[in-house]
N, C-alpha and C positions, 0 to 999 in steps of 0.2 A: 097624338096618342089618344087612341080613345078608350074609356072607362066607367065604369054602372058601380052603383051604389048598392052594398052588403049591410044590412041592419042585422044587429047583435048584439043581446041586453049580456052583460058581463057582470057578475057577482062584485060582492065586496071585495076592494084587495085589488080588483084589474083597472087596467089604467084608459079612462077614457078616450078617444082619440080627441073625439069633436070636443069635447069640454074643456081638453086642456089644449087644444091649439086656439080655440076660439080665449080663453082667459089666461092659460100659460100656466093655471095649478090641477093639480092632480086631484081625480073624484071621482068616485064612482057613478055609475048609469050608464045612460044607454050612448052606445061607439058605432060611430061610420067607418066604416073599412072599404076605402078607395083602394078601386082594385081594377086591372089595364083589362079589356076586352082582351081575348085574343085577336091580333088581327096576321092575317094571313098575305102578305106581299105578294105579289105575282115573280117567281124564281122562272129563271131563264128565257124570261118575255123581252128583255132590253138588252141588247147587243153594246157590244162597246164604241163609244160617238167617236174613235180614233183608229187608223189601223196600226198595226204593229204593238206591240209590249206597252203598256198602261202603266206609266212612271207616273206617280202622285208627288206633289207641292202643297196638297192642303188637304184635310179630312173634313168630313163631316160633324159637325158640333163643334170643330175648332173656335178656340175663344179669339173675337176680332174686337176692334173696338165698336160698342154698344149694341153687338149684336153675335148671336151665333154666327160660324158660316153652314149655309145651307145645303151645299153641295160638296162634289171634292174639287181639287185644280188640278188638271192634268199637264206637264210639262210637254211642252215640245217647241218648234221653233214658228214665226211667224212666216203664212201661206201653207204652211202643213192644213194638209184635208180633213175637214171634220164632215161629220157619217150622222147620218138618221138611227138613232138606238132603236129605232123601232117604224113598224107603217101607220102612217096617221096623215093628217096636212096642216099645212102651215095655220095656227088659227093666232098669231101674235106674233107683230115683227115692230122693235123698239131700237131709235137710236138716241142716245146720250152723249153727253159730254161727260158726263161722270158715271157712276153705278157701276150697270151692266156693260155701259157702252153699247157695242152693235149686239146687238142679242135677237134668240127666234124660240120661241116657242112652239113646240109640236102637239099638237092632241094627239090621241091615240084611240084605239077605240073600244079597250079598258077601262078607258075613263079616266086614266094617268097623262098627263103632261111631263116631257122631258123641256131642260131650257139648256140653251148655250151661249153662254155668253163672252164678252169679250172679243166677238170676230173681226179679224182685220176686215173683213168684206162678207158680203152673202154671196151664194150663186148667181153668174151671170144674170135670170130671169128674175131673181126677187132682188138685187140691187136694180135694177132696169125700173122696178116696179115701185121702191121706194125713191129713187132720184125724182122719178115722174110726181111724185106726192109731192115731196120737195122743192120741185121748185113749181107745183101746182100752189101750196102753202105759202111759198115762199119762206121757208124755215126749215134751219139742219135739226132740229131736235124733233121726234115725232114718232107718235105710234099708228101705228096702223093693222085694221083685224078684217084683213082679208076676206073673200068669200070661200067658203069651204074647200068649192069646186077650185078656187083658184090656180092652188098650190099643194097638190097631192104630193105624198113621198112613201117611198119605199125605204126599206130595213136598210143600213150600209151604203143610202143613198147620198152623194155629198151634197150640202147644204152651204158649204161655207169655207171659210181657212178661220183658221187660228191666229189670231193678234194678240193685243195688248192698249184694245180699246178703254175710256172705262177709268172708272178707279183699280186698277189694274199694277201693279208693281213690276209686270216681265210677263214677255209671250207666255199664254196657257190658255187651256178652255176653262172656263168653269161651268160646272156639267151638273145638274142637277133634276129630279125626277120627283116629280109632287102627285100625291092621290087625290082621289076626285071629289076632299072638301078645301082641297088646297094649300096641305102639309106638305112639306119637304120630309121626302122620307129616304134615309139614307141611303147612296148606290150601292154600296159594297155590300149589302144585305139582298140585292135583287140579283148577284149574279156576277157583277161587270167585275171582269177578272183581273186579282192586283196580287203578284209573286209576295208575301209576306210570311215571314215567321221569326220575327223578331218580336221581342214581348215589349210594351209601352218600360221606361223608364220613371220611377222617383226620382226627382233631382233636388227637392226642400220643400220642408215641412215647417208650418207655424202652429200653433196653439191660439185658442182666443178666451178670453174668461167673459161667460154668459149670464145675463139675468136668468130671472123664471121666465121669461118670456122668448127667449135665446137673441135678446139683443147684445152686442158686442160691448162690453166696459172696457178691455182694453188686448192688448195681443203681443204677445213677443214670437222671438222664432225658435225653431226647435229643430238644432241639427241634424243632418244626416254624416252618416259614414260612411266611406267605401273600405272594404276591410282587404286582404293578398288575394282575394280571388274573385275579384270584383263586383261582389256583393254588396251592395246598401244596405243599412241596416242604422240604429241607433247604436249609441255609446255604450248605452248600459240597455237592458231588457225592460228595466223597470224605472218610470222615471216618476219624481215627485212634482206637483203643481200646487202654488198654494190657493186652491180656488176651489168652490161648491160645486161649482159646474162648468163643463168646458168645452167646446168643439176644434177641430181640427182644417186646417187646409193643406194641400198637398197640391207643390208645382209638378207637372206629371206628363211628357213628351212621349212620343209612337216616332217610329221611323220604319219605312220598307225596303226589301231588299233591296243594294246596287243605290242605298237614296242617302243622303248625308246632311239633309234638312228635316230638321222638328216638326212633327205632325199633331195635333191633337187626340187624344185619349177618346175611344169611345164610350164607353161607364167608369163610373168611380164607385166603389159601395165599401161600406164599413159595417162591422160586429162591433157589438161591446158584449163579451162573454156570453157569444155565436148567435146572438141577438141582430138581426138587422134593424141598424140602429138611423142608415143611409142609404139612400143607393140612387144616380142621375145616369142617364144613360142617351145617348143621339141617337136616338132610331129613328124618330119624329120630331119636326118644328113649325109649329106654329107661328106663322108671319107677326101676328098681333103682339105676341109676348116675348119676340127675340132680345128687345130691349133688358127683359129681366136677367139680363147675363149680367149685369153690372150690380145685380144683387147675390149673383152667383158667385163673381168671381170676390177676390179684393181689389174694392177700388181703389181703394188710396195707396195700394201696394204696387196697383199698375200705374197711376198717376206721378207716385214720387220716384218709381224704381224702375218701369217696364215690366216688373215682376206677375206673371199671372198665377194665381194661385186658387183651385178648386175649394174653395170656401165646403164641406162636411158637414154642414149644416145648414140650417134652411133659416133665413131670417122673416121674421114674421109678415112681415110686407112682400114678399115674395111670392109670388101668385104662377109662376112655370108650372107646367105640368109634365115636367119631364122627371118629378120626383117619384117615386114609392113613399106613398102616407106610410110612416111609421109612429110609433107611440112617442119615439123623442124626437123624432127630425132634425137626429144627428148632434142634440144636446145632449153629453155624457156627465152623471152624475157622479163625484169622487169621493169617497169613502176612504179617512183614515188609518183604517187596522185590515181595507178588504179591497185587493188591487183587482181591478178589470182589467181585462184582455181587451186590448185593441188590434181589429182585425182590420186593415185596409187592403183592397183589390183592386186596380186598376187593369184593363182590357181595353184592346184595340175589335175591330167588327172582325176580323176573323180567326179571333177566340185564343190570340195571343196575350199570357196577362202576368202579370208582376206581383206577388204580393207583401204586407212587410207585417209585420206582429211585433207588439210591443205589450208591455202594462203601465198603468199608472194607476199613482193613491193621490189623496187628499194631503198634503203636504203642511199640518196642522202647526207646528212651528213657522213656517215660512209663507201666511196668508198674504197673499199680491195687497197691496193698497190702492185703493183707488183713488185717482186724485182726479176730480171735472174738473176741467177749464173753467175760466168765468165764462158765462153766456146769458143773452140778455131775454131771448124767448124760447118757450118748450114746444116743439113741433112733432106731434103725432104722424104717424105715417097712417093712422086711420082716421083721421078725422080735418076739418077744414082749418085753418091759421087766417088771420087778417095780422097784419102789421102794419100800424100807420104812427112813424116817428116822424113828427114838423112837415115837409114836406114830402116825404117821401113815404109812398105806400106799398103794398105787395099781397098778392092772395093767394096762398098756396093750398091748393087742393087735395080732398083726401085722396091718396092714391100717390102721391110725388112723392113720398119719402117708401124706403124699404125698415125703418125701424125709426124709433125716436131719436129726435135729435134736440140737442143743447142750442142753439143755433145764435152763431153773435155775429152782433150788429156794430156798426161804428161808422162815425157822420166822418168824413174827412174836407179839409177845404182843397177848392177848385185846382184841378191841373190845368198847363197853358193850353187854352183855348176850349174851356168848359164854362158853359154857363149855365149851371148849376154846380151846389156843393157834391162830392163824392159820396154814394152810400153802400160799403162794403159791407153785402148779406152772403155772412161765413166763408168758406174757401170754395178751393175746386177738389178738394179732394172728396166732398162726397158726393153721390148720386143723384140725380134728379131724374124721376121715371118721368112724369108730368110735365107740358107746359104750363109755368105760369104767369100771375100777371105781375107786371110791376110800372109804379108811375111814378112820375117827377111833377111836381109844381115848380113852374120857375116861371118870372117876371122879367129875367133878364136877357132873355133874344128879340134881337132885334127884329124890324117886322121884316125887312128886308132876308131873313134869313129860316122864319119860319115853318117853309117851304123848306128849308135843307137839316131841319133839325131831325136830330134822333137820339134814341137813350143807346150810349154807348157804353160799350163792358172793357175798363181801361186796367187791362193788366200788362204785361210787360209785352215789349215788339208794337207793332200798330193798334189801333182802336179795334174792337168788334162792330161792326153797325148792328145793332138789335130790332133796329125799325121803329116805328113809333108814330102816333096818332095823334092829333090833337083835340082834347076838349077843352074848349077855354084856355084856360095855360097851364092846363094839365096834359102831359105828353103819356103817353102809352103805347104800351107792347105787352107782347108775349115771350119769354123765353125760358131754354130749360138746362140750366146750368146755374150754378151760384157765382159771385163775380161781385165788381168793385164798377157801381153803374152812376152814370150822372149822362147832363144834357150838352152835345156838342152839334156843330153842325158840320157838314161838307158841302163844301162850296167848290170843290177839286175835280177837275171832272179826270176820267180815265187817259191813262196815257197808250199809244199805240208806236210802235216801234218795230220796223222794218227788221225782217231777219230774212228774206229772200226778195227782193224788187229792188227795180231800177229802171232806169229808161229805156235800154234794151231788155229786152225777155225773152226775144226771140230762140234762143240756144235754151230757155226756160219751161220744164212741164208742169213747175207751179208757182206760187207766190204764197207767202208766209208770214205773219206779222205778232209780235208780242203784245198781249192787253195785261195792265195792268190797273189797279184804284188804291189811292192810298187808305181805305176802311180796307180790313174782313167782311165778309159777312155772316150772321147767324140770327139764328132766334128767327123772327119773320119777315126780316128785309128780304127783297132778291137782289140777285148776283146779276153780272152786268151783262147786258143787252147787245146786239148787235147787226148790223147790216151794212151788205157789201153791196155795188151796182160798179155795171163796165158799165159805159156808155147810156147808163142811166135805167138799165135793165139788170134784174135783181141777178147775183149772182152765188152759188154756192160756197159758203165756207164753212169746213169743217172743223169744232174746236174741241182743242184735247187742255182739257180741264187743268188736268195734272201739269201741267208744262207751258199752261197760260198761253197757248200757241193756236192761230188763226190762220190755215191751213185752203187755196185752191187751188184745184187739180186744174188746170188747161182744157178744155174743151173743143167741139166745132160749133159752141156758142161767141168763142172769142174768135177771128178767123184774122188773118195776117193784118197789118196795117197799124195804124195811130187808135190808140184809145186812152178812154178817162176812166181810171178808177177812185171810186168815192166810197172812203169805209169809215163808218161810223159805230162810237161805242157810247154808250148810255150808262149810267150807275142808278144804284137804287133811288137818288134823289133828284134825277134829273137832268145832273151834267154831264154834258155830251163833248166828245172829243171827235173831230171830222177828219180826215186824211184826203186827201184826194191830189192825185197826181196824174201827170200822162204817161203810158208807154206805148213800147210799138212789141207788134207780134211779128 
């Protein structure tokens, strides 16, 4: 979304923007009034990347975890034909084991990019073109940026089928259209035709009690009602809080016609006494700042509950630019004896929308209490933190946190097969935008095993591997989650296990094997490594992430007869697990 800056000296009495977003109190002087360019979309330039009726499985803005999503999902079944939304050529073709999976990007020559992702396959000529890379590389994962000329296409031209490549849950495309500084900018606002006239749904609402600064103190939740004619609505009209100041979240679902799956909301905006007091909207996403959804939403609400909830307020570490600067940014101030109107509106992109009205006072008898936890350091979300207790250190940077936190700490003694003590920095329930650093001193790995050591994040189920470095016998990483971290090693190497081979294969068009490692991985370890050879010449496999599955197709590289296959898996430390067997074709 793009936006220019309005300067505006405002008398005594008006409420600065920049002064009190930048300190959190009210003053007079001089106000920025961030305000959205008009930007004008190209209407009926992109066709639909599907033929026949355009059934949605995901919207635009949809809250996912740690990120908006970007585009919509289109439903349909795997090998169904996916279509050129537009004439351009192929300038970006990616394969993954995770993400996008097979995916192709198109230029256009508006200067917009469509993506498709998720393809079971490409068209016969750009799979021919990527296998050749492949096994040129000797590697299934790979991008490659063709020559202009290479790969022309036409509007409606088929490019591919429809899978379930990818971090992908079920056949669909995911179809998505970015302008040319490289935002995701909504489809259903360029045209691409979706049967809908159903209005987005309320389904629950919270309250949250805010500083002057609109950081959260504390939150309960705040009913809804369906009343005989199935309206939503609250209990009463007017509800009491006992709090100075308060914002709102609201869980808030879309569905389209003929569809029986939850879609996300495209704006959420709120009045306080016809006051735009909020307002988010998906029209644009910027790549860089999708992760701020996890300031957007409640995190700890999706973390303990699954519950996603449009947080109505903007927390001060919140840096999206998918807001309207407003004077309170959705902190509403409550007055005892003088009820405000709460005006909330939820809309879908084609201008289907819900709205609910309510009041609320200052609830002067029944002020909330606060009560903080114990906690052992105070962590700005604006400013740098060092923590070094005994041997364990951490440096979190300004920018990792979305508000202040209390943030506690506690040494615990070693789990079996930790060498070092346990050092739990706070929970998982809140955010971490930032990676940071965190280190262990420890004396007690052997030398023999220094080489497998890692700072490991030991919460329930298997280890996390975190990665880790050594300086002297201080170990180090990066990671960006809170967690319960000490020093273990892997010394285990990955396991492989047959899900389609055998001596014969003949009657066989592929062969298939499960990898697994006893760590996770996160923070900046990598994930496991691998390579296949028949007869000592490299040979393709395809792995699908989700399913831990090691996937080759047959070829007229393998031709009838006796052969040796030798497959090897690697982990982030080193240990390697070898397979190798004979069959006959």
């Amino acid at each position: 979304m793009n936006h220019f800056w309005r300067f505006t000296i405002f008398v005594s009495g008006m409420l600065p923007v920049c002064w009190m977003l930048l300190t959190g109190r009210d003053n007079p002087g001089l106000q920025f009034i961030h305000e959205p360019d008009p930007v004008i979309h190209p209407k009926d330039y992109f066709g639909q990347p599907v033929p026949g009726a355009v059934a949605l499985t995901g919207t635009c803005g949809e809250l996912r975890p740690d990120h908006f999503h970007a585009g919509v999902d289109i439903d349909g079944v795997t090998g169904a034909p996916i279509l050129a939304s537009a004439d351009g050529y192929i300038d970006l073709i990616k394969v993954s084991c995770n993400g996008y999976g097979n995916v192709l990007y198109i230029k256009h020559p508006n200067g917009y990019t469509t993506v498709y992702a998720h393809l079971d396959r490409f068209s016969p000529e750009i799979q021919a073109f990527v296998r050749e890379n492949q096994y040129r590389r000797e590697r299934f994962e790979i991008e490659l940026n063709p020559p202009t000329s290479k790969f022309p296409v036409r509007k409606g031209q088929e490019i591919g089928k429809m899978g379930n490549t990818g971090s992908s849950a079920g056949s669909h495309l995911h179809f998505e259209v970015r302008d040319p500084q490289g935002r995701s900018v909504n489809p259903l606002l360029l045209g691409i035709p979706v049967t809908d006239n159903i209005a987005p749904e309320f389904r629950d609402m919270k309250f949250y009690v805010l500083n002057e600064k609109r950081e959260v103190l504390s939150s309960k939740p705040f009913p809804l009602m369906k009343d005989k004619t199935g309206h939503i609505g609250l209990a009463d009209d007017t509800v009491r809080i006992g709090a100075w100041r308060v914002g709102f979240g609201v869980k808030a679902y879309d569905r389209t016609n003929g569809r029986k799956n939850d879609n996300g909301v495209y704006s959420v905006t709120m009045w306080a006494d016809d006051q735009l007091a909020f307002e988010w909207t998906a029209e644009t996403f910027d790549f860089d700042e999708t992760r701020y959804l996890n300031a957007h939403i409640d995190y700890s609400a999706r973390k303990r509950y699954g519950a996603w909830f449009h947080r109505c307020f903007v927390l001060p570490g919140n840096e999206l630019s998918n807001y309207t600067i407003t004077p309170s940014m959705g902190a509403i101030k409550l007055y005892k004896d003088k009820p405000v109107q709460i005006k909330i509106k939820i809309a879908d992109a084609l201008g289907n929308s819900n709205t609910l009205i309510f009041w609320v006072l200052r609830d002067a008898e029944a002020m909330e209490t606060l009560v903080s936890p114990p906690y052992q350091f105070d962590v700005p979300f604006d400013g740098d933190t060092q923590i070094d207790v005994g041997d364990f250190s951490a440096f979190i940077p300004y920018g990792t946190l979305y508000e202040q936190l209390g943030l506690q700490f506690e040494t615990k003694p070693p789990v079996p097969g930790a060498f070092s003590q346990v050092y739990r920095l706070h929970d998982n329930l809140t955010p971490v935008h930032k990676y940071y650093d965190v280190s262990i001193r420890t004396h007690e790995v052997p030398e023999k095993f220094r080489g497998k050591a890692v700072i490991a994040n030991v919460g329930e189920g298997r280890p996390d591997n975190c990665g880790g470095e050594w300086n002297g016998d201080v170990l180090s990483t990066r990671v960006r989650h809170f967690g319960s971290f000490c020093v273990m090693a892997d010394t285990t190497a990955p396991t492989i296990t047959p899900v389609v081979f055998g001596p014969d294969m003949r009657k066989k068009s592929t062969m298939a094997f499960r990898i697994n490692d006893n760590f996770a991985v996160t923070g900046q370890a990598n994930g496991m490594q691998y390579r296949g050879t028949v007869d000592g010449a490299w040979v393709l496999f395809e792995y699908d992430k989700k399913r831990a599955r090691l996937t080759h197709v047959f070829d007229d590289r393998t031709g009838p007869g006796e052969h040796v296959l030798s497959l090897s898996v690697t982990d982030d430390r080193g240990n390697t697990r070898v397979f190798e067997r004979k069959f006959r074709r």
